[in-house]
Biopython code that builds the backbone (N, CA, C, O; Angstrom):
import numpy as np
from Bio.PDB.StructureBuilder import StructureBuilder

atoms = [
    (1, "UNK", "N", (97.676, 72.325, 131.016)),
    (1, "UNK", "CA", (97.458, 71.741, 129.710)),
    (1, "UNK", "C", (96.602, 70.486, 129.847)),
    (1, "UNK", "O", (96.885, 69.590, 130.641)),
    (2, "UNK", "N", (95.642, 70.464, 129.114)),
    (2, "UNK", "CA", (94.589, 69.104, 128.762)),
    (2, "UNK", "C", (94.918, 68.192, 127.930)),
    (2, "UNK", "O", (94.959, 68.465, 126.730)),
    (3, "UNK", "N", (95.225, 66.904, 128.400)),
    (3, "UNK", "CA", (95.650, 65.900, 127.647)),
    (3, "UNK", "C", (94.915, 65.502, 126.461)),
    (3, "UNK", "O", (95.925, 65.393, 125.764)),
    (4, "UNK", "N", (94.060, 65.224, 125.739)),
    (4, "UNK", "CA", (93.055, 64.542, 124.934)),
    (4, "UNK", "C", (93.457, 63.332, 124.676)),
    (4, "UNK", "O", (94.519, 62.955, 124.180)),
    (5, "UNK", "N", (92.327, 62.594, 125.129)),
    (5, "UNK", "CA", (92.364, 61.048, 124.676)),
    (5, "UNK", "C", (91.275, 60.507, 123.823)),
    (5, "UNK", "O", (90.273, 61.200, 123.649)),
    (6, "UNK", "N", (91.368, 59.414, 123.310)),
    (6, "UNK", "CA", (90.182, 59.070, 122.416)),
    (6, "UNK", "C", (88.448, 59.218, 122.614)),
    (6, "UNK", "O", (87.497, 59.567, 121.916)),
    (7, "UNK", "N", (88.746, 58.587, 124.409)),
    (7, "UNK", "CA", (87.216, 58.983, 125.163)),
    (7, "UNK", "C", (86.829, 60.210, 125.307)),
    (7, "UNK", "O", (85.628, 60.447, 125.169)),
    (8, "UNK", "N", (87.742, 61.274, 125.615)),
    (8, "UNK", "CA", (87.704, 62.239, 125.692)),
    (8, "UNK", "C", (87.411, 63.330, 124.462)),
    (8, "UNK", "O", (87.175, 64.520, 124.670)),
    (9, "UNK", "N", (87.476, 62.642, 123.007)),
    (9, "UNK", "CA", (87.408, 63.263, 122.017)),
    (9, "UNK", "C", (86.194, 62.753, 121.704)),
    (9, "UNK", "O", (85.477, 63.471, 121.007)),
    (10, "UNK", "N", (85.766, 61.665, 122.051)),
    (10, "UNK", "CA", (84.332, 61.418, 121.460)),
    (10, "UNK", "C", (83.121, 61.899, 122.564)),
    (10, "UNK", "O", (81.998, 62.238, 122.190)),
    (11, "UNK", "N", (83.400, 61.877, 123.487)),
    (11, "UNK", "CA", (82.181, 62.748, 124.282)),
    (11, "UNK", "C", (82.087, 64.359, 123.504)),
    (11, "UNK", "O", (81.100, 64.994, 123.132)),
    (12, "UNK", "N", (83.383, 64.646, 123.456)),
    (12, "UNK", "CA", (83.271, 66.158, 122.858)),
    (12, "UNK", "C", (82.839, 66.241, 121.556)),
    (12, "UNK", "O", (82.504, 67.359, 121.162)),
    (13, "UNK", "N", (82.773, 65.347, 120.830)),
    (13, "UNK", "CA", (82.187, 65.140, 118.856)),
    (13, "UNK", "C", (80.439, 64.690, 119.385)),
    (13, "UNK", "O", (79.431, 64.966, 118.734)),
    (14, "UNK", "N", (80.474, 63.872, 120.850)),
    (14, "UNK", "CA", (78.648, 64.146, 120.932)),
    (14, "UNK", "C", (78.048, 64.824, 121.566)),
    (14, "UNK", "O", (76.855, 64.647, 121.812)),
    (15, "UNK", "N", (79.101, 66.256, 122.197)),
    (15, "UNK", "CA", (78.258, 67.085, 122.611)),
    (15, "UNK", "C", (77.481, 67.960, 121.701)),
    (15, "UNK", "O", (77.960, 68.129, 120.580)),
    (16, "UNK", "N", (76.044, 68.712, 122.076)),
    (16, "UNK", "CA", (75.219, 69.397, 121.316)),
    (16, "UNK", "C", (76.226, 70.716, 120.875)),
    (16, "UNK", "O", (77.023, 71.295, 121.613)),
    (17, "UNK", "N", (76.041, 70.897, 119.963)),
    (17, "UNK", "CA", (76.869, 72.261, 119.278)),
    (17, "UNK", "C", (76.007, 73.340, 119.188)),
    (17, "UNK", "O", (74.927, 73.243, 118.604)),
    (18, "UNK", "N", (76.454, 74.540, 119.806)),
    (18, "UNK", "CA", (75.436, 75.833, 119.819)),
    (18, "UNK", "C", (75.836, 76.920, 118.590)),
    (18, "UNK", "O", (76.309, 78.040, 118.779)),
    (19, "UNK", "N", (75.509, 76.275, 117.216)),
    (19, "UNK", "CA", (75.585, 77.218, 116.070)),
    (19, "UNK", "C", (74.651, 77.984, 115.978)),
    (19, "UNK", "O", (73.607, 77.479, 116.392)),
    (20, "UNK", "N", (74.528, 79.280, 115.510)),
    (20, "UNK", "CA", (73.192, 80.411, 115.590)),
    (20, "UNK", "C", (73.012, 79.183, 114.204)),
    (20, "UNK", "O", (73.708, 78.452, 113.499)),
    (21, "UNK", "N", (71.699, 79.540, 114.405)),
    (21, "UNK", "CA", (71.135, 78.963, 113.007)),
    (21, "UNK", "C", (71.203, 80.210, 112.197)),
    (21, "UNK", "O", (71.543, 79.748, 111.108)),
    (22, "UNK", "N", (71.099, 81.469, 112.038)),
    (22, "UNK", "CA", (71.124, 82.555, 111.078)),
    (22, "UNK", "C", (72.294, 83.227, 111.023)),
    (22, "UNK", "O", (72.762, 84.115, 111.736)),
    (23, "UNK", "N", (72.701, 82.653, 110.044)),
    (23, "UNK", "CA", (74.486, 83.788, 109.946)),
    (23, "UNK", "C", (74.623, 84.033, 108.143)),
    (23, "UNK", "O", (74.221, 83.494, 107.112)),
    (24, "UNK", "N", (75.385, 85.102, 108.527)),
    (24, "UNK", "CA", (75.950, 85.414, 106.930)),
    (24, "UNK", "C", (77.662, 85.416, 107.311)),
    (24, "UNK", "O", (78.235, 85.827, 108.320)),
    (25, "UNK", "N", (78.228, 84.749, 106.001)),
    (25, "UNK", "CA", (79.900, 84.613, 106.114)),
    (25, "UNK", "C", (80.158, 85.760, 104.488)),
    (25, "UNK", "O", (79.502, 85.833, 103.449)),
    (26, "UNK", "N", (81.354, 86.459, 104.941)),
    (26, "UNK", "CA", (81.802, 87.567, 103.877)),
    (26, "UNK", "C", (83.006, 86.981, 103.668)),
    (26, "UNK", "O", (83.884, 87.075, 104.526)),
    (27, "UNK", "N", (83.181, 86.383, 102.645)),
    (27, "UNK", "CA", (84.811, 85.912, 101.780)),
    (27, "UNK", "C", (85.709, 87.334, 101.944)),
    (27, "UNK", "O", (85.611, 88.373, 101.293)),
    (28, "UNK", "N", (86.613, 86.997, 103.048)),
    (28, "UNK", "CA", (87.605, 88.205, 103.368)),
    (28, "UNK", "C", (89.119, 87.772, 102.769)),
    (28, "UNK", "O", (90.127, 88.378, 103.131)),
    (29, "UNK", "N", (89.167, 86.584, 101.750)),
    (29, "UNK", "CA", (90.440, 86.449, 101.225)),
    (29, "UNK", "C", (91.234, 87.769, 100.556)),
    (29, "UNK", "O", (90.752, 88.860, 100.860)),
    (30, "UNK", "N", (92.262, 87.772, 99.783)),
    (30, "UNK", "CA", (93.004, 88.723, 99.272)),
    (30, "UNK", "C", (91.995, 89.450, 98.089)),
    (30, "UNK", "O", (91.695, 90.628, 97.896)),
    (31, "UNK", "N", (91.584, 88.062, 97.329)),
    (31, "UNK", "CA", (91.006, 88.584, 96.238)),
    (31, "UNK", "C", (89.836, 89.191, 96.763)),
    (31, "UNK", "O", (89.442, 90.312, 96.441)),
    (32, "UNK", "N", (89.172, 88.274, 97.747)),
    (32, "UNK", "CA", (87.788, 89.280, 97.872)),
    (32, "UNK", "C", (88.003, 90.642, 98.544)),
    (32, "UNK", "O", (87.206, 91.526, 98.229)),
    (33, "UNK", "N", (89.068, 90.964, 99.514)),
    (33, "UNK", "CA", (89.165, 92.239, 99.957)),
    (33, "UNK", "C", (89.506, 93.533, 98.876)),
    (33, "UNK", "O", (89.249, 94.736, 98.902)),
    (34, "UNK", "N", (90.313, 92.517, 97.792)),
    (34, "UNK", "CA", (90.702, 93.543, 97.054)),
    (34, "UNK", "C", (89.318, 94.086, 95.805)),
    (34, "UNK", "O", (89.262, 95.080, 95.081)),
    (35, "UNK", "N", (88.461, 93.058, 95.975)),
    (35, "UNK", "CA", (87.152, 93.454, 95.025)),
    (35, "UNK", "C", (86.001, 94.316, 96.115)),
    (35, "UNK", "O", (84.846, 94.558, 95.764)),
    (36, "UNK", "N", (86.532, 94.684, 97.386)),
    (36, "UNK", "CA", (85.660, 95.134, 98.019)),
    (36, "UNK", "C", (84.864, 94.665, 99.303)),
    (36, "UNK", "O", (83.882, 95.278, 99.720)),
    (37, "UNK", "N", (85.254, 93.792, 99.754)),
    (37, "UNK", "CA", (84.206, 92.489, 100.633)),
    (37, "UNK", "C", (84.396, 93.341, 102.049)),
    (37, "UNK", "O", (83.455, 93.279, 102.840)),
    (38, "UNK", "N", (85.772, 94.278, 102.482)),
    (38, "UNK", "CA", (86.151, 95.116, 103.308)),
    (38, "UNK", "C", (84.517, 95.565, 103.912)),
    (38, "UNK", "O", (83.882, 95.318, 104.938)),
    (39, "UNK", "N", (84.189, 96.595, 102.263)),
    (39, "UNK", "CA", (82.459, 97.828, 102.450)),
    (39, "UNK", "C", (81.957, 96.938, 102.590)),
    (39, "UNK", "O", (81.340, 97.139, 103.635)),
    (40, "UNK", "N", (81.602, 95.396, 102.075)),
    (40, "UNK", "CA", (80.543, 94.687, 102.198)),
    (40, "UNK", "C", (80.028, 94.264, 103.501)),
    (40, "UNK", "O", (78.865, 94.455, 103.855)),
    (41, "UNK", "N", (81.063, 93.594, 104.312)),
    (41, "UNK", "CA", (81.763, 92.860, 105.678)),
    (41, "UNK", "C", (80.681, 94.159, 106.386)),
    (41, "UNK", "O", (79.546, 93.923, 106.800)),
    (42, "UNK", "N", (81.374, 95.601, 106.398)),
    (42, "UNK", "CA", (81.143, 96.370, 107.160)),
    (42, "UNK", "C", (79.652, 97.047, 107.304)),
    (42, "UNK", "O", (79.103, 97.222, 108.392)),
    (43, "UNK", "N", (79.218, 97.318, 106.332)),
    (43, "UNK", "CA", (77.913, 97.580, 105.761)),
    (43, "UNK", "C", (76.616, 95.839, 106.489)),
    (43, "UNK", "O", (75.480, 95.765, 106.957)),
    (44, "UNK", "N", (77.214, 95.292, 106.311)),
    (44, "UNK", "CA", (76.109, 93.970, 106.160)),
    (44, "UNK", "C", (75.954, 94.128, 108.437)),
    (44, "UNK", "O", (75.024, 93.936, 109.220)),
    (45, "UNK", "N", (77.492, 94.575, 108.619)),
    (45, "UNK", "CA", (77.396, 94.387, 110.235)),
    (45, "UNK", "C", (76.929, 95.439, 111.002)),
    (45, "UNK", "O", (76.623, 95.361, 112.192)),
    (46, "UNK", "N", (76.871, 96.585, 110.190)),
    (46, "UNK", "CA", (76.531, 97.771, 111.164)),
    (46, "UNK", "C", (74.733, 97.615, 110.827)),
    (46, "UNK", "O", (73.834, 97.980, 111.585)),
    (47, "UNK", "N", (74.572, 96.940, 109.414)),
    (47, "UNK", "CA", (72.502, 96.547, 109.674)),
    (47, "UNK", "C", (72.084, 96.083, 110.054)),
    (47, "UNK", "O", (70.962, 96.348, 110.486)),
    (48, "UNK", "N", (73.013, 94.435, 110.249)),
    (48, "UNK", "CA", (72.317, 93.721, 111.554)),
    (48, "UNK", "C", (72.303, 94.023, 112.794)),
    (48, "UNK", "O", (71.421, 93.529, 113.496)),
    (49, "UNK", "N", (73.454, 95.067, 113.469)),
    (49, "UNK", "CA", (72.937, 95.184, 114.828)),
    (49, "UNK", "C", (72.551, 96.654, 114.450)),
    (49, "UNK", "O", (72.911, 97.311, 115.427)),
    (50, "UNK", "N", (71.932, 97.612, 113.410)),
    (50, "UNK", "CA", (71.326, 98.758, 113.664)),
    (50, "UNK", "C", (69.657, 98.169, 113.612)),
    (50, "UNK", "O", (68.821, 98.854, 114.201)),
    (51, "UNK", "N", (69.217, 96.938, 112.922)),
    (51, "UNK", "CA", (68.119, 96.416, 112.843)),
    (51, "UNK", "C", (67.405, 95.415, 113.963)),
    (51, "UNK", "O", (66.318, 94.856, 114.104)),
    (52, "UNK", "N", (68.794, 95.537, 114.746)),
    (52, "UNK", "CA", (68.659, 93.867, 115.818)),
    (52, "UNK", "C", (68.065, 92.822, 115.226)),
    (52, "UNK", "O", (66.874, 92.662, 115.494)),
    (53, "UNK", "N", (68.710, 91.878, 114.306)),
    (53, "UNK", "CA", (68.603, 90.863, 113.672)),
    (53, "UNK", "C", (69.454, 90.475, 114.422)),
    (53, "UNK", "O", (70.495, 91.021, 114.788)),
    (54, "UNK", "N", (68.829, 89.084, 114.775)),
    (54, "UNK", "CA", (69.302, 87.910, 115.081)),
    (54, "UNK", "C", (70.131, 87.062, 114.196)),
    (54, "UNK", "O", (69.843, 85.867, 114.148)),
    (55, "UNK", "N", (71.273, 87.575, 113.378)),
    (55, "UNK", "CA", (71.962, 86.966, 112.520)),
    (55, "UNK", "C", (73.249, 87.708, 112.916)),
    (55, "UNK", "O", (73.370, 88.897, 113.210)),
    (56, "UNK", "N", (74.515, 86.403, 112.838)),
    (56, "UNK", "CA", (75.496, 86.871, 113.034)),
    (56, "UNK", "C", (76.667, 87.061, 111.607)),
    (56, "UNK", "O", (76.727, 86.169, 110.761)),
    (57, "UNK", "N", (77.132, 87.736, 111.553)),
    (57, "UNK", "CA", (78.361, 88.081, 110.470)),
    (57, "UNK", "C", (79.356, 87.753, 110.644)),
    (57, "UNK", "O", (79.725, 88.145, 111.751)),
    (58, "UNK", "N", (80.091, 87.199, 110.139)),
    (58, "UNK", "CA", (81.475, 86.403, 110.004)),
    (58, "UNK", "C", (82.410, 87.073, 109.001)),
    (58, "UNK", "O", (82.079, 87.820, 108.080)),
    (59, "UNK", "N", (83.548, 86.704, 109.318)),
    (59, "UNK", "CA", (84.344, 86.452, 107.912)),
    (59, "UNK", "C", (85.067, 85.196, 107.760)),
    (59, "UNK", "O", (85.676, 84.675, 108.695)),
    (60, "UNK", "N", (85.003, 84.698, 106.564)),
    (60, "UNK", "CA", (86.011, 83.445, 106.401)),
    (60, "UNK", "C", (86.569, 83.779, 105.156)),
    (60, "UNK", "O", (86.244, 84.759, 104.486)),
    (61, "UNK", "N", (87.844, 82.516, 104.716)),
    (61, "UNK", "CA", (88.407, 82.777, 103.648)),
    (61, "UNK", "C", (87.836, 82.259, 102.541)),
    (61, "UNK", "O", (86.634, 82.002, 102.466)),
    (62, "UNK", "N", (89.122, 81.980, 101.124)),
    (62, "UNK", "CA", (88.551, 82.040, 100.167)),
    (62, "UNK", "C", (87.579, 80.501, 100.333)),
    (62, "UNK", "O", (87.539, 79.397, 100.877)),
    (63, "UNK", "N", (86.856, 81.472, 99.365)),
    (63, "UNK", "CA", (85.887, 79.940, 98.823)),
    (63, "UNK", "C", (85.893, 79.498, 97.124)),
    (63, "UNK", "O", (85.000, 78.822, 96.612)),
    (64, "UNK", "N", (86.720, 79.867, 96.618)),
    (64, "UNK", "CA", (86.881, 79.442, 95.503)),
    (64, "UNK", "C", (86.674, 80.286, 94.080)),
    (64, "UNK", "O", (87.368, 80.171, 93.070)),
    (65, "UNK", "N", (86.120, 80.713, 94.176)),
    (65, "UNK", "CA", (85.724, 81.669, 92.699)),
    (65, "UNK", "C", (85.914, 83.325, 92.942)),
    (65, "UNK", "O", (85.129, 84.258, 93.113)),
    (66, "UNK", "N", (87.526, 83.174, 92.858)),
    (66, "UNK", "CA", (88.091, 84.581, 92.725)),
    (66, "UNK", "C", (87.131, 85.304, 91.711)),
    (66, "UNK", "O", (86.777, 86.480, 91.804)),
    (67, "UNK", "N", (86.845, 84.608, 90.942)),
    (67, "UNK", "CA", (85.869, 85.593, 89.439)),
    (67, "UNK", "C", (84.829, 86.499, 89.718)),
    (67, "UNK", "O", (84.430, 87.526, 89.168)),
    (68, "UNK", "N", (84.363, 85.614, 91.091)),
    (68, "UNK", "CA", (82.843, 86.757, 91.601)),
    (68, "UNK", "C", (83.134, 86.991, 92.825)),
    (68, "UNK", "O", (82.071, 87.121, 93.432)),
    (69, "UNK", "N", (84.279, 87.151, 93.720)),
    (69, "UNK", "CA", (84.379, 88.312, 94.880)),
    (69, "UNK", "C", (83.562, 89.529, 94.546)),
    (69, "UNK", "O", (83.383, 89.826, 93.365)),
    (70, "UNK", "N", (83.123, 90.155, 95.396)),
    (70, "UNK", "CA", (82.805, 89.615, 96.594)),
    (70, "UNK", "C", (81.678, 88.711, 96.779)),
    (70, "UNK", "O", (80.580, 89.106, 96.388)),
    (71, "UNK", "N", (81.798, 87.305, 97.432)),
    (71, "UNK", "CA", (81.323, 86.508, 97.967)),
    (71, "UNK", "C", (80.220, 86.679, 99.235)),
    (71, "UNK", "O", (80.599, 87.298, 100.229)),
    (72, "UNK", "N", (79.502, 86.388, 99.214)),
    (72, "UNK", "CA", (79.001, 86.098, 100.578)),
    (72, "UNK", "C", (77.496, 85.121, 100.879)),
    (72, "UNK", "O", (76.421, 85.098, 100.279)),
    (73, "UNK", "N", (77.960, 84.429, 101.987)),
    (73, "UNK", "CA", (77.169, 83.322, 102.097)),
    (73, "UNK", "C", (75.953, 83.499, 102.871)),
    (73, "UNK", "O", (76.160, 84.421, 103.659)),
    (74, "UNK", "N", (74.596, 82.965, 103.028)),
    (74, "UNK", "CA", (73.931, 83.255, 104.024)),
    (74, "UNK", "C", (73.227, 82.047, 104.469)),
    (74, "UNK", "O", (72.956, 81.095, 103.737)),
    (75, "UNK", "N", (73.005, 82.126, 105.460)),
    (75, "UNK", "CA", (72.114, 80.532, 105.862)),
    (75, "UNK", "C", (70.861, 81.539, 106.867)),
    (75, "UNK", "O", (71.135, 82.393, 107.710)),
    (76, "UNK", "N", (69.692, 81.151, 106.491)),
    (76, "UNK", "CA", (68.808, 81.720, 107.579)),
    (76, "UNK", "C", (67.667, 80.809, 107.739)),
    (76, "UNK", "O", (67.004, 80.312, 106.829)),
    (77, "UNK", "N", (67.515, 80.646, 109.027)),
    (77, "UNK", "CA", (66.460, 79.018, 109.083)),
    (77, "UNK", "C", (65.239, 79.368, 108.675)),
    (77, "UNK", "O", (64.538, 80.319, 109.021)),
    (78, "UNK", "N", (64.954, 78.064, 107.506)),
    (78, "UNK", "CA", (63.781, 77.296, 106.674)),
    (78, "UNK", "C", (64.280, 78.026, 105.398)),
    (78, "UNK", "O", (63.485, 77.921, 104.463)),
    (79, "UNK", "N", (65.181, 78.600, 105.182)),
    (79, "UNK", "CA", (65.721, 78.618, 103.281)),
    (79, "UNK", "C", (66.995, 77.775, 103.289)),
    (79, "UNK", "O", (67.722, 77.477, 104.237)),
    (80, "UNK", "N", (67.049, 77.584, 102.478)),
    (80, "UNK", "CA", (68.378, 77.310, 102.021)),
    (80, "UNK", "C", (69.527, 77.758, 101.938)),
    (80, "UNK", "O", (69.504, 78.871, 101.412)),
    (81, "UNK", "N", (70.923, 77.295, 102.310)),
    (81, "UNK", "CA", (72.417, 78.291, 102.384)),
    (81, "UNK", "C", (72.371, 78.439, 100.965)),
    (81, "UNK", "O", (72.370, 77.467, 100.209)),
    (82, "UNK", "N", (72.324, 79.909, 100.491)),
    (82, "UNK", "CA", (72.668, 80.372, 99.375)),
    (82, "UNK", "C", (73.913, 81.141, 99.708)),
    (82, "UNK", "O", (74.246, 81.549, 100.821)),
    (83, "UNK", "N", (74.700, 81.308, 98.300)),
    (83, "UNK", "CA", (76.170, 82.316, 97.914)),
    (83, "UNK", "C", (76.276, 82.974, 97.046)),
    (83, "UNK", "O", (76.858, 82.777, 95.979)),
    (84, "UNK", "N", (75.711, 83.847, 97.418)),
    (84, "UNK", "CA", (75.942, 85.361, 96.395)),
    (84, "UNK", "C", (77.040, 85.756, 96.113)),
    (84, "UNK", "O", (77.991, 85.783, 96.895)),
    (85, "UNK", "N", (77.056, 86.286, 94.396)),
    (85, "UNK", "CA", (78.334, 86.440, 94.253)),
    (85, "UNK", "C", (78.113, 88.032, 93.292)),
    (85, "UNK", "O", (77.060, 88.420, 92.786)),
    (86, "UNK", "N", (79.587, 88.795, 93.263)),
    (86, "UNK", "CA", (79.587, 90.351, 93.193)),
    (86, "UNK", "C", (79.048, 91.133, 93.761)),
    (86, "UNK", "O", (78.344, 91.991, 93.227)),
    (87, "UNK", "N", (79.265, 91.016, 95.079)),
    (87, "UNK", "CA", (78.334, 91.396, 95.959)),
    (87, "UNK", "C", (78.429, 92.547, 96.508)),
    (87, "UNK", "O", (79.379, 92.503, 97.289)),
    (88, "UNK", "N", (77.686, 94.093, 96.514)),
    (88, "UNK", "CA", (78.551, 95.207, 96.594)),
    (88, "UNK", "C", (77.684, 95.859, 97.908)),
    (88, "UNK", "O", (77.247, 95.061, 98.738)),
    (89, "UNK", "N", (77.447, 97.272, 98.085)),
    (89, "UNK", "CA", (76.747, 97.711, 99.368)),
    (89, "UNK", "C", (75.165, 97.530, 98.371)),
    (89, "UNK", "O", (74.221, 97.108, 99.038)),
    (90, "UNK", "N", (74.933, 97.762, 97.184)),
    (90, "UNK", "CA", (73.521, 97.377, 97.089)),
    (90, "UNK", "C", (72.880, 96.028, 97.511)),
    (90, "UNK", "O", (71.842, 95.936, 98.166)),
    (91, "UNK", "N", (73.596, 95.039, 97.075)),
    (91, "UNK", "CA", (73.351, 93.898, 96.795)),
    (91, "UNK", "C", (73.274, 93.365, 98.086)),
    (91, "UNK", "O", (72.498, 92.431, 98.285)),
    (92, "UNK", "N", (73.994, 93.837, 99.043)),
    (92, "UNK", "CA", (73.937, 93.452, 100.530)),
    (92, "UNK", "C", (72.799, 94.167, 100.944)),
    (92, "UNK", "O", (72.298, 93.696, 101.965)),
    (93, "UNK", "N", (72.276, 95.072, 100.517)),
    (93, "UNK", "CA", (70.677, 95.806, 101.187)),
    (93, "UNK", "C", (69.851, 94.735, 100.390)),
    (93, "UNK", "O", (68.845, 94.297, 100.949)),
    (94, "UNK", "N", (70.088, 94.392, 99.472)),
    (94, "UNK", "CA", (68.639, 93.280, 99.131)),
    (94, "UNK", "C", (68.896, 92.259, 100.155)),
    (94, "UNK", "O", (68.087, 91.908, 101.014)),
    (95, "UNK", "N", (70.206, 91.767, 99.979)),
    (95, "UNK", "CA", (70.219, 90.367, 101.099)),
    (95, "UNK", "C", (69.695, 90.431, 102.605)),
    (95, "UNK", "O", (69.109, 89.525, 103.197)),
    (96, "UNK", "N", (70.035, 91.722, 103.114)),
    (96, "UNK", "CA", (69.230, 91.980, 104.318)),
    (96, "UNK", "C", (67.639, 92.448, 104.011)),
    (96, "UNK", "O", (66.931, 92.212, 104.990)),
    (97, "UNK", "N", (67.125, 92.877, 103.214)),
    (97, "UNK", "CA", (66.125, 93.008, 102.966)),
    (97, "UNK", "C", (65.191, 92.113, 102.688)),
    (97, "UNK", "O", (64.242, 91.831, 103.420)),
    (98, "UNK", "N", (65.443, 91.634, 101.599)),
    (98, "UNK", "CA", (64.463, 90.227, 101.084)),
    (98, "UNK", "C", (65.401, 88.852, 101.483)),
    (98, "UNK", "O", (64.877, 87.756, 101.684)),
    (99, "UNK", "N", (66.310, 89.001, 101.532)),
    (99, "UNK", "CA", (66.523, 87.603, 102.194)),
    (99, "UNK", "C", (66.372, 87.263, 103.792)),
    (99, "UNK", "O", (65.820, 86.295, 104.314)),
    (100, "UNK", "N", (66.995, 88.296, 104.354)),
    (100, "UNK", "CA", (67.533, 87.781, 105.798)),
    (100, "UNK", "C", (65.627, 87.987, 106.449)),
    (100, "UNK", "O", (64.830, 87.235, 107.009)),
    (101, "UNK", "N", (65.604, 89.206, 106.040)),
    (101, "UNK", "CA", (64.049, 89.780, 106.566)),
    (101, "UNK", "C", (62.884, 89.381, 105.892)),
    (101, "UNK", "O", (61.874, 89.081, 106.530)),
    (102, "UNK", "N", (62.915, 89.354, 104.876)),
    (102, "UNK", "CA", (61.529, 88.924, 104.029)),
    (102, "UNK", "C", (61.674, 87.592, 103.463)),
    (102, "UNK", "O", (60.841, 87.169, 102.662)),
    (103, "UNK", "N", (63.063, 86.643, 103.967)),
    (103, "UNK", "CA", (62.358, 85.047, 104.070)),
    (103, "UNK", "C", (62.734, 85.315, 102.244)),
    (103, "UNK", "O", (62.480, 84.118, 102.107)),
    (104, "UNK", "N", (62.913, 85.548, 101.515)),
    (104, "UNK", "CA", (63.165, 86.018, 100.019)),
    (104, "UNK", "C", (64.621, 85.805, 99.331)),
    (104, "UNK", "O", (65.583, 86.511, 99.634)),
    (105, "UNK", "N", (64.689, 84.674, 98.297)),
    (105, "UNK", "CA", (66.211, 84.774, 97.732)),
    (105, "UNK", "C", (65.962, 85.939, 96.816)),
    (105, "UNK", "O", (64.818, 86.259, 96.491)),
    (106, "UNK", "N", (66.941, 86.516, 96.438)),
    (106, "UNK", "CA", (67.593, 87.150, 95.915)),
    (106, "UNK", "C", (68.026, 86.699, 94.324)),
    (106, "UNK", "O", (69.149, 86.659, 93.820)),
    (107, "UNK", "N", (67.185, 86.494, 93.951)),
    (107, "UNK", "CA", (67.410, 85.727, 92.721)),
    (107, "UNK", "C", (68.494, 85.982, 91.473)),
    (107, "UNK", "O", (68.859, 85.089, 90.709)),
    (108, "UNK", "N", (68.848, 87.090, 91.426)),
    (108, "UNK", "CA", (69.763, 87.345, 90.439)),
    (108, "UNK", "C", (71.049, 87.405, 90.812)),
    (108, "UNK", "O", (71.918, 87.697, 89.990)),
    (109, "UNK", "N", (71.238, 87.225, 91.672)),
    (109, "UNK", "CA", (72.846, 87.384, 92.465)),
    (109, "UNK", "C", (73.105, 86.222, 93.050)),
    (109, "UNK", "O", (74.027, 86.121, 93.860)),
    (110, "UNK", "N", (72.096, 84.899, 92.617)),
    (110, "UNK", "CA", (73.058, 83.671, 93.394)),
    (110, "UNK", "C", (74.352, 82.722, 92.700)),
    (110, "UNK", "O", (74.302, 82.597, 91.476)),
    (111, "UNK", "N", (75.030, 82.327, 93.132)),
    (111, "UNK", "CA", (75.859, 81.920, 92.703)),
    (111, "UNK", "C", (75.816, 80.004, 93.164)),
    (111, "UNK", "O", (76.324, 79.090, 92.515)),
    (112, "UNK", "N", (75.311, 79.941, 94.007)),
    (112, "UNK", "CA", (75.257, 78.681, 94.352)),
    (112, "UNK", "C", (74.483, 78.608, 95.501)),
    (112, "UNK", "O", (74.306, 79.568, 96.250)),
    (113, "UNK", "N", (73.988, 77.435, 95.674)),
    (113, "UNK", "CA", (72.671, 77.272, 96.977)),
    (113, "UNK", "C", (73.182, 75.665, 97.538)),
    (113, "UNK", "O", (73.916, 74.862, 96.962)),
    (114, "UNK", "N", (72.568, 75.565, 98.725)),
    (114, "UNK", "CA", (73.567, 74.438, 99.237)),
    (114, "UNK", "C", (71.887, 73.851, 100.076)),
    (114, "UNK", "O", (71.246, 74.762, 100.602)),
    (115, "UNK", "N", (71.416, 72.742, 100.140)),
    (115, "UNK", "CA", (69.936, 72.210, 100.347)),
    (115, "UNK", "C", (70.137, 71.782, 102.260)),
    (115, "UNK", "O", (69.189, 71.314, 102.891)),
]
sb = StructureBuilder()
sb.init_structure("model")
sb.init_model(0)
sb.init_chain("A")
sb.init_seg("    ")
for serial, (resi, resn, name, xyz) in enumerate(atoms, 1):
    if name == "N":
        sb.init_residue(resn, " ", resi, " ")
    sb.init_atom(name, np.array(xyz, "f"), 0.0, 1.0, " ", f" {name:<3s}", serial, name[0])
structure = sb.get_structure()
C-alpha cells in the first residue's frame, strides 16, 4: 500500500496527463439506457474501430437532461466539445460522418457545445 502525502500529491496534479484528444462519451445512465444509448454505445464502437479512427468511446453517467437521452458527447481536436441529444443509430452515422470525419457539427442535433 502507497501512503500519499501532500508532496506526493502535487508532483502527481503536475504530471503531464495522456488524454486522447478525440473521444466520444455515451450517457449510459438508467434513463439513457432505457431510451436506447445501449444501440447507440454499440453502433458508435464497432465504427470507430471498423473505420480505424483514432477516437475513443466511453461511457459515463447521467449528465443531466433525462428529456433528450440518448446523450452523447464528442470532443475532436480543433472543434468544439459538442452534446448531442436523441441520439439514435442514425444520428450516430452523421456524428461519425460529418463530425468525427468531416471536421462538421451536426447542426440539428446539438444540445449544447462547450468552447
Amino acid at each position: 500500500m502507497v501512503r500519499l502525502t501532500p508532496e506526493s500529491l502535487d508532483k502527481i496534479s503536475k504530471e503531464p496527463c495522456d488524454k486522447p484528444a478525440n473521444w466520444i462519451k455515451v450517457g449510459m445512465s438508467s434513463c439513457g439506457i432505457a431510451a436506447g444509448a445501449d444501440e447507440v454505445f454499440n453502433f458508435l464502437s464497432e465504427e470507430v474501430k471498423k473505420r480505424n479512427l483514432n477516437v475513443e468511446v466511453k461511457k459515463c453517467g447521467c449528465q443531466g437532461n433525462c428529456y433528450a437521452e440518448p446523450l452523447v458527447e464528442v470532443s475532436i481536436e480543433g472543434l468544439p466539445s459538442v452534446t448531442y441529444g436523441r441520439v439514435n443509430r442514425d444520428i450516430a452515422n452523421k456524428i461519425i460522418e460529418k463530425h468525427v470525419i468531416g471536421k462538421m457539427l451536426v447542426n440539428d442535433c446539438i444540445y449544447n457545445t462547450v468552447d
